[in-house]
C-alpha positions, 0 to 999 in steps of 0.5 A: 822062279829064279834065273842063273848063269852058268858058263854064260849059259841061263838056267831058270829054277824054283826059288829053294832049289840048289845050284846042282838042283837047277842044273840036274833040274834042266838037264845038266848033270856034269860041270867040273872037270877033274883028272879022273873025268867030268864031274857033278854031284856024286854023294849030294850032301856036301862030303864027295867035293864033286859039285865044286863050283864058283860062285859069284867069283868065289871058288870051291862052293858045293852046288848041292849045298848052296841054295841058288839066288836069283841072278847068280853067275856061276862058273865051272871048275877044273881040278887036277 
Protein backbone atom coordinates (compact mmCIF):
# COMPACT_ATOMS: atom_id res chain seq x y z
CA UNK A 1 0.00 0.00 0.00
CA UNK A 2 1.02 3.65 -0.63
CA UNK A 3 -0.30 6.96 0.85
CA UNK A 4 -0.70 10.60 -1.15
CA UNK A 5 -1.65 13.89 -0.27
CA UNK A 6 -3.60 15.76 -2.27
CA UNK A 7 -4.74 19.29 -1.35
CA UNK A 8 -3.65 18.45 2.09
CA UNK A 9 -6.25 15.68 1.83
CA UNK A 10 -4.51 11.71 2.38
CA UNK A 11 -5.32 8.83 -0.22
CA UNK A 12 -4.11 5.39 0.31
CA UNK A 13 -3.57 3.05 -2.73
CA UNK A 14 -1.95 -0.19 -4.25
CA UNK A 15 1.48 -0.02 -5.06
CA UNK A 16 1.20 0.23 -9.31
CA UNK A 17 -1.74 2.00 -9.26
CA UNK A 18 -1.88 6.04 -10.98
CA UNK A 19 -2.48 9.16 -9.09
CA UNK A 20 -5.92 9.38 -11.29
CA UNK A 21 -6.26 5.46 -10.32
CA UNK A 22 -5.97 6.09 -6.38
CA UNK A 23 -7.99 9.27 -6.57
CA UNK A 24 -11.00 7.50 -8.76
CA UNK A 25 -10.19 4.34 -6.43
CA UNK A 26 -11.29 6.63 -3.10
CA UNK A 27 -14.07 8.15 -4.74
CA UNK A 28 -12.67 11.58 -6.27
CA UNK A 29 -13.29 11.93 -9.80
CA UNK A 30 -12.47 15.70 -10.39
CA UNK A 31 -9.40 17.61 -9.47
CA UNK A 32 -8.64 20.57 -11.96
CA UNK A 33 -10.30 23.25 -12.77
CA UNK A 34 -10.59 24.69 -16.35
CA UNK A 35 -12.88 27.50 -18.04
CA UNK A 36 -15.15 24.62 -19.56
CA UNK A 37 -15.83 23.31 -15.51
CA UNK A 38 -14.21 20.64 -13.24
CA UNK A 39 -12.13 18.25 -14.68
CA UNK A 40 -10.23 14.48 -13.98
CA UNK A 41 -9.72 11.89 -16.36
CA UNK A 42 -11.47 11.96 -19.58
CA UNK A 43 -9.59 9.73 -22.19
CA UNK A 44 -7.23 8.13 -19.42
CA UNK A 45 -4.35 7.68 -21.75
CA UNK A 46 -2.23 10.78 -21.34
CA UNK A 47 -3.75 12.51 -25.25
CA UNK A 48 -7.27 14.88 -23.40
CA UNK A 49 -4.62 16.73 -20.78
CA UNK A 50 -7.70 16.66 -18.46
CA UNK A 51 -5.90 14.86 -15.46
CA UNK A 52 -3.16 17.66 -15.32
CA UNK A 53 -1.78 17.72 -11.72
CA UNK A 54 1.36 19.03 -9.84
CA UNK A 55 3.35 16.63 -8.76
CA UNK A 56 5.94 16.92 -5.83
CA UNK A 57 5.99 21.03 -7.13
CA UNK A 58 6.13 19.90 -10.83
CA UNK A 59 3.15 21.15 -12.97
CA UNK A 60 1.36 19.69 -16.03
CA UNK A 61 1.86 16.04 -14.83
CA UNK A 62 -0.92 13.61 -16.25
CA UNK A 63 -2.16 11.60 -13.23
CA UNK A 64 -3.42 8.74 -15.70
CA UNK A 65 -0.05 8.36 -16.74
CA UNK A 66 2.19 8.97 -13.51
CA UNK A 67 2.23 5.81 -11.34
CA UNK A 68 1.76 7.08 -7.74
CA UNK A 69 4.62 6.70 -4.93
CA UNK A 70 4.39 6.32 -1.67
CA UNK A 71 4.51 9.96 0.10
CA UNK A 72 3.79 12.19 -3.00
CA UNK A 73 2.18 15.52 -2.45
CA UNK A 74 -0.06 16.40 -5.14
CA UNK A 75 -1.71 19.65 -6.00
CA UNK A 76 -4.67 20.52 -8.23
CA UNK A 77 -4.60 22.92 -11.10
CA UNK A 78 -6.51 25.48 -12.36
CA UNK A 79 -6.47 26.22 -16.58
CA UNK A 80 -8.02 29.13 -18.00
Amino acid sequence: MISITVDEEWFEGRDGQTIAGVLIGSGRITWRTAQTGERGVFCGIGVCHDCLVTVNGLPGVRACQRTAGDGDVIESEVRA
